[in-house]
C-alpha positions in Angstrom: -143.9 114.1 -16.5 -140.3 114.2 -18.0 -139.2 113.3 -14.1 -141.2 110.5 -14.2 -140.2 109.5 -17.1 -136.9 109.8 -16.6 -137.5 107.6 -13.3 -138.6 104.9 -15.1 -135.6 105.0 -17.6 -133.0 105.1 -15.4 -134.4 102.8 -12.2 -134.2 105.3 -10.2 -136.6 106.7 -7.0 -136.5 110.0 -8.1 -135.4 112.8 -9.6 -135.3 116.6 -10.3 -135.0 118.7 -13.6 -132.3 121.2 -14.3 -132.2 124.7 -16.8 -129.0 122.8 -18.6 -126.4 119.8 -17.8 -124.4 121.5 -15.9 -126.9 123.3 -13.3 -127.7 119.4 -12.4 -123.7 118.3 -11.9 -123.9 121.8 -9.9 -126.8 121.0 -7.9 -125.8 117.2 -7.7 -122.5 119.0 -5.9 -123.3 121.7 -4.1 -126.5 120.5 -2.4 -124.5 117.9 -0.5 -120.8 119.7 0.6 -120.1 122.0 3.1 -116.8 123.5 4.6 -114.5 121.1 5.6 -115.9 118.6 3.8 -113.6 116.6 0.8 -114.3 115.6 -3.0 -112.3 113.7 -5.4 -113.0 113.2 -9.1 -110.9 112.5 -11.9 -108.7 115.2 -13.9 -110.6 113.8 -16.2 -113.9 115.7 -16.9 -115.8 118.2 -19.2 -114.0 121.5 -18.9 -116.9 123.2 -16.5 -117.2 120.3 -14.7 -113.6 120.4 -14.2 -113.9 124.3 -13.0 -116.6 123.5 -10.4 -114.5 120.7 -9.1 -111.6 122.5 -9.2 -112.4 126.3 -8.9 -115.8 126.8 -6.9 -115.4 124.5 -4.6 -112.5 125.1 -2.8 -114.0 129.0 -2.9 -116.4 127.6 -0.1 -113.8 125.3 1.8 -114.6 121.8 0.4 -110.9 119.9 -0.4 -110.6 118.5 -3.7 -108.2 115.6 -4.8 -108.2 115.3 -8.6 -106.3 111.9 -10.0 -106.4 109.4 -12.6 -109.7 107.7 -12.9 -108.7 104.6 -14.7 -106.6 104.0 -11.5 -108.6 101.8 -8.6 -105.4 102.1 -6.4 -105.8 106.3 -6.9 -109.4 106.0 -5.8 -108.2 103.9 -3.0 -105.5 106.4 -1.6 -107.2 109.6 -2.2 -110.9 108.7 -0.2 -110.8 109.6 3.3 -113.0 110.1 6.3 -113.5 113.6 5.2 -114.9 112.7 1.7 -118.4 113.5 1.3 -118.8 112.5 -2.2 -116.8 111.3 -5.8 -117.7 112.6 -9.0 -117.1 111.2 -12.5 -118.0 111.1 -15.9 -117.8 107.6 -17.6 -117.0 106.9 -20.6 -114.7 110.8 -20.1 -114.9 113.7 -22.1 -112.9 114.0 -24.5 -110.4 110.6 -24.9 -113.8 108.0 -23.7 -111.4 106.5 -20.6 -114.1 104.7 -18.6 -114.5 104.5 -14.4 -115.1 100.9 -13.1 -118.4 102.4 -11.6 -119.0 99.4 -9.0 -115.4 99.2 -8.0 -115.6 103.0 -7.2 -118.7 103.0 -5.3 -117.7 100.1 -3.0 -114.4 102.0 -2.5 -116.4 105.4 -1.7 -119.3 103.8 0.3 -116.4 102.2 2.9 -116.1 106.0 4.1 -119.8 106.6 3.7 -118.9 109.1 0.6 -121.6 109.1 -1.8 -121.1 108.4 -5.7 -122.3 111.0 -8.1 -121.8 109.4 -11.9 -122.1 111.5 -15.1 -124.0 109.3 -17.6 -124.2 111.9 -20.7 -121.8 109.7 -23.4 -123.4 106.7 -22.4 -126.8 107.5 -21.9 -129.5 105.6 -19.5 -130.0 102.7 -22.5 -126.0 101.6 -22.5 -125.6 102.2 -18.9 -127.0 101.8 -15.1 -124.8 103.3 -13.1 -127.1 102.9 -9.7 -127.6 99.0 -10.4 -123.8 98.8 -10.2 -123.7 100.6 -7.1 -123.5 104.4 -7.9 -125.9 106.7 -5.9 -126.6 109.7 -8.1 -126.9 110.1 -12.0 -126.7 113.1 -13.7 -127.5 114.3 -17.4 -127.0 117.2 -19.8 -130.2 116.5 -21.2 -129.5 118.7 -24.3 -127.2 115.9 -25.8 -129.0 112.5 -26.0 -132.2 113.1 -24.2 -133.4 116.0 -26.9 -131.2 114.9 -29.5 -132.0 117.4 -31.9 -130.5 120.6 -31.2 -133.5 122.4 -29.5 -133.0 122.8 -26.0 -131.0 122.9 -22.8 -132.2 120.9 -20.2 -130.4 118.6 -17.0 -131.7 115.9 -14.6 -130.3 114.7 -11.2 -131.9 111.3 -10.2 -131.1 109.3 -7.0 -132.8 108.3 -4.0 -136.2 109.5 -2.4 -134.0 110.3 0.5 -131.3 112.4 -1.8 -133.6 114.0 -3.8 -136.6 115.1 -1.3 -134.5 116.4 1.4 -131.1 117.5 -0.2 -132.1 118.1 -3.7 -135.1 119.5 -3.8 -134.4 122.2 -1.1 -131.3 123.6 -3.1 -133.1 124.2 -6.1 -136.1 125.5 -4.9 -133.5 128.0 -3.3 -131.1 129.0 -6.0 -133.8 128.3 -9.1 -132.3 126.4 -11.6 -136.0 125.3 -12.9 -136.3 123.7 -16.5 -138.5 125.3 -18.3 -142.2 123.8 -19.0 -141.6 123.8 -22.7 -138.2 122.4 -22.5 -139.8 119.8 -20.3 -141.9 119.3 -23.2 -139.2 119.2 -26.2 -137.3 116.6 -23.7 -140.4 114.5 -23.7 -140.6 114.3 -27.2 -137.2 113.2 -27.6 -137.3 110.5 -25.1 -139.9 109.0 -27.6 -136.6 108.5 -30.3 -134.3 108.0 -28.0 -134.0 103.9 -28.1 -134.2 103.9 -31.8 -131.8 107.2 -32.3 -129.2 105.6 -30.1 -129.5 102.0 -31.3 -129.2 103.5 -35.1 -125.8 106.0 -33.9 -124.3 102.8 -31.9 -124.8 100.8 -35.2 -123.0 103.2 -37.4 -120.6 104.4 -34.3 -118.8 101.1 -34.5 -118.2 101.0 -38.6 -117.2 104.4 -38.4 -114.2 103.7 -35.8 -113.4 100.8 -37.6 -113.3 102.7 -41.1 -110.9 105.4 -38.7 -109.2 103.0 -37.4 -107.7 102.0 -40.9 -106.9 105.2 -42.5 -103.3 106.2 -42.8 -104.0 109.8 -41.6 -105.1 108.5 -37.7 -102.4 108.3 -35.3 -104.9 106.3 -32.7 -108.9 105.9 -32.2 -110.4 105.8 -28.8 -114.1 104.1 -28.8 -115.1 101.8 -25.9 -116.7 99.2 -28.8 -113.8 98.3 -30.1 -111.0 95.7 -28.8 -108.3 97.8 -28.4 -109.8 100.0 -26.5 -107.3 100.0 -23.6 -110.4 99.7 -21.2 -112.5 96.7 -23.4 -112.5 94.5 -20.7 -114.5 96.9 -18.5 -116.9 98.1 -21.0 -118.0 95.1 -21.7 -118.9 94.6 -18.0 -120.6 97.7 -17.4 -121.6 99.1 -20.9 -124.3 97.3 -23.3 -122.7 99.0 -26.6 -119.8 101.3 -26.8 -121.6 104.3 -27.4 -122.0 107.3 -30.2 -119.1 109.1 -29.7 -115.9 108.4 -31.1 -112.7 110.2 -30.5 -109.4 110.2 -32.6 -106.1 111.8 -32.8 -104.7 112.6 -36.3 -101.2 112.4 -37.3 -100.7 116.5 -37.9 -100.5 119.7 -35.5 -103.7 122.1 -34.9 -102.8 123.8 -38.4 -103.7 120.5 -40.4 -105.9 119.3 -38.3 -108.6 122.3 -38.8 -107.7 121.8 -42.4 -109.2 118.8 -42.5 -112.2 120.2 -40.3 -112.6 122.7 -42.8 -112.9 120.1 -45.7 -115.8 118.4 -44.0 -119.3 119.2 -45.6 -121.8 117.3 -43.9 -120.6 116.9 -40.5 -121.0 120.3 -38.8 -118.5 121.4 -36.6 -120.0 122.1 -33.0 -119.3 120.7 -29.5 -122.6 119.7 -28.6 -123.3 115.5 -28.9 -125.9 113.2 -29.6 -127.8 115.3 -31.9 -129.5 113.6 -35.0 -126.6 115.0 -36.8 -123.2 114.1 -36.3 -121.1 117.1 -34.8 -117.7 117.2 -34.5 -114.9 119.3 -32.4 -112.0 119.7 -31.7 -111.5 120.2 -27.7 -108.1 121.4 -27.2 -109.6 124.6 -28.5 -112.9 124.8 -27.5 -114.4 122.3 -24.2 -111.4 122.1 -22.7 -109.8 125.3 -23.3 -110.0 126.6 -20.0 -108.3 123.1 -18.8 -104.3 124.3 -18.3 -101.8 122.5 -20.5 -100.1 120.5 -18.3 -103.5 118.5 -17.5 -104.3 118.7 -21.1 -100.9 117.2 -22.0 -101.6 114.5 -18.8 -105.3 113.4 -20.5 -104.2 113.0 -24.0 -105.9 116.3 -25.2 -103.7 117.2 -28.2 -104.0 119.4 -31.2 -104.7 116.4 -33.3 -107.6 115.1 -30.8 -110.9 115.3 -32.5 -114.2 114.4 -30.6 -116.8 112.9 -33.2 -120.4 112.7 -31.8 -122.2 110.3 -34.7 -125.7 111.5 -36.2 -128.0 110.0 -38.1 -127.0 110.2 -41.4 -126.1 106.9 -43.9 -122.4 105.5 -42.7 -121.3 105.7 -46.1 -122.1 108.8 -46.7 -120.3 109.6 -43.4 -117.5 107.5 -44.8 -117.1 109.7 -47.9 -116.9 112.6 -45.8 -114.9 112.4 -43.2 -112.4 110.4 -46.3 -112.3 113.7 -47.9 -111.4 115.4 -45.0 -108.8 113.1 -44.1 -107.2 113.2 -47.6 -105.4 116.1 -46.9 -103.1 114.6 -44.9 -102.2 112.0 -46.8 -101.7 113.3 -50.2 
């Protein structure tokens, strides 16, 4: 039932549930390249999906090319006739860059590569990445799609075609199987999820406005707002900027957990879109394993903070995160 669901949501033929997010970007992956085959993605990605790209599989002789997602020229130079398949997340994890998502896939489909898109920050209400072209979505169903803390949970959706006869056989095999009761938590949440993301998008864009002002930020990164670097293109392809906003401070890692440690309603944790808002700060913790060179390359600095907005009143949210923020300029 959440498959079907989840079908119906996204526009898609079908689809298979996963234990967790990232045993569907596995599956999505692995079900599809052999030896010899080739990959490229974007350095920038969620730290584990950045291992598996990166670290697994070149263990079983797929070649990777990792570059600069943003770039169309990159994607055009790095496909080949070797390349099975892309891989991105759009908007990124942690600085929110976005992937022109139908540019991509006509760039990939001219050597038959297939286009695997992880929708997690933008959820299947502020974006369709199969209408503009993409072949395969994935989600960590544990953010959004539950959306209150209770569960993992994943999904891979696609076509009849991908699903039936790649899909389906690899999990069956390797047994990443959602659980029946997680299926049912994931149900329940899909019930909120149009009025929970409508409500965090509404208070998403005051809150990077209200950031966007305050003496302590060095620079805010949400895909709403018009200097965004990228607001051209997610205007095209997104319907609302999302709930997650991401923003550097002015000091080094020392301050910056300071003012971490001043919040009192905003919990510190690296999950996103939960019904309460959730901060972290991913130099330290999802992209820890990420070396510091590529960290350094994305943007990921000890002043980068990712804040995943809840439900809780914006001014309220306001008076918080002012607080913490007064630290630094006192």
């Amino acid at each position: 039932m959440f498959e079907n669901r989840m079908i119906l949501l996204e526009g898609a033929e079908a689809a298979r549930a996963t234990a967790s997010g990232m045993a569907a970007v596995n599956a999505a992956l692995l079900s599809q390249v052999k030896a010899g085959d080739h990959v490229v993605a974007p350095k920038a990605l969620f730290g584990s999906c950045l291992y598996i790209i990166e670290n697994i599989l070149p263990r079983f002789g797929v070649d990777i090319t990792l570059i600069n997602g943003t770039d169309l020229d990159q994607w055009q130079n790095a496909v080949t006739d070797r390349t099975s398949c892309v891989f991105f997340e759009t908007p990124s994890n942690p600085t929110l860059d976005l992937v022109d998502i139908a540019a991509v896939s006509d760039i990939a489909h001219k050597v038959g590569a297939k286009v695997i898109v992880d929708n997690v920050f933008a959820t299947p209400l502020l974006q369709k990445p199969l209408e503009l072209g993409a072949d395969i979505v994935v989600y960590s169903a544990t953010k959004h799609i539950d959306g209150q803390g209770r569960c993992l949970g994943g999904i891979v959706l696609g076509s009849e075609e991908f699903v039936e006869d790649t899909l389906a056989p690899f999990l069956k095999h390797t047994g990443p199987a959602l659980s029946p009761f997680n299926a049912w938590n994931l149900l329940k949440g899909l019930e909120t999820l149009e009025l929970r993301v409508a409500r965090q998008c509404d208070t998403a864009e005051e809150i990077a406005d209200f950031l966007g002002d305050h003496p302590a930020i060095k620079r805010v990164m949400y895909p709403g707002r018009d200097d965004h670097s990228q607001a051209s293109l997610a205007r095209q392809q997104m319907a609302r900027g999302s709930t997650l906003i991401s923003f550097e401070l002015n000091g080094d890692q020392e301050k910056t957990f300071q003012s971490l440690n001043r919040l009192q309603l905003i919990d510190i944790s690296n999950n996103l879109g939960d019904a309460k808002s959730l901060i972290t700060h991913p130099m330290t913790t999802t992209h820890s394993s990420v070396d510091d060179a590529t960290k350094a390359e994305l943007g990921i600095t000890e002043g980068l903070l990712r804040l995943s907005i809840g439900l809780e009143d914006v001014a309220d949210l306001k008076d918080d995160l002012g607080f913490a923020l007064s630290s630094q300029v006192a």
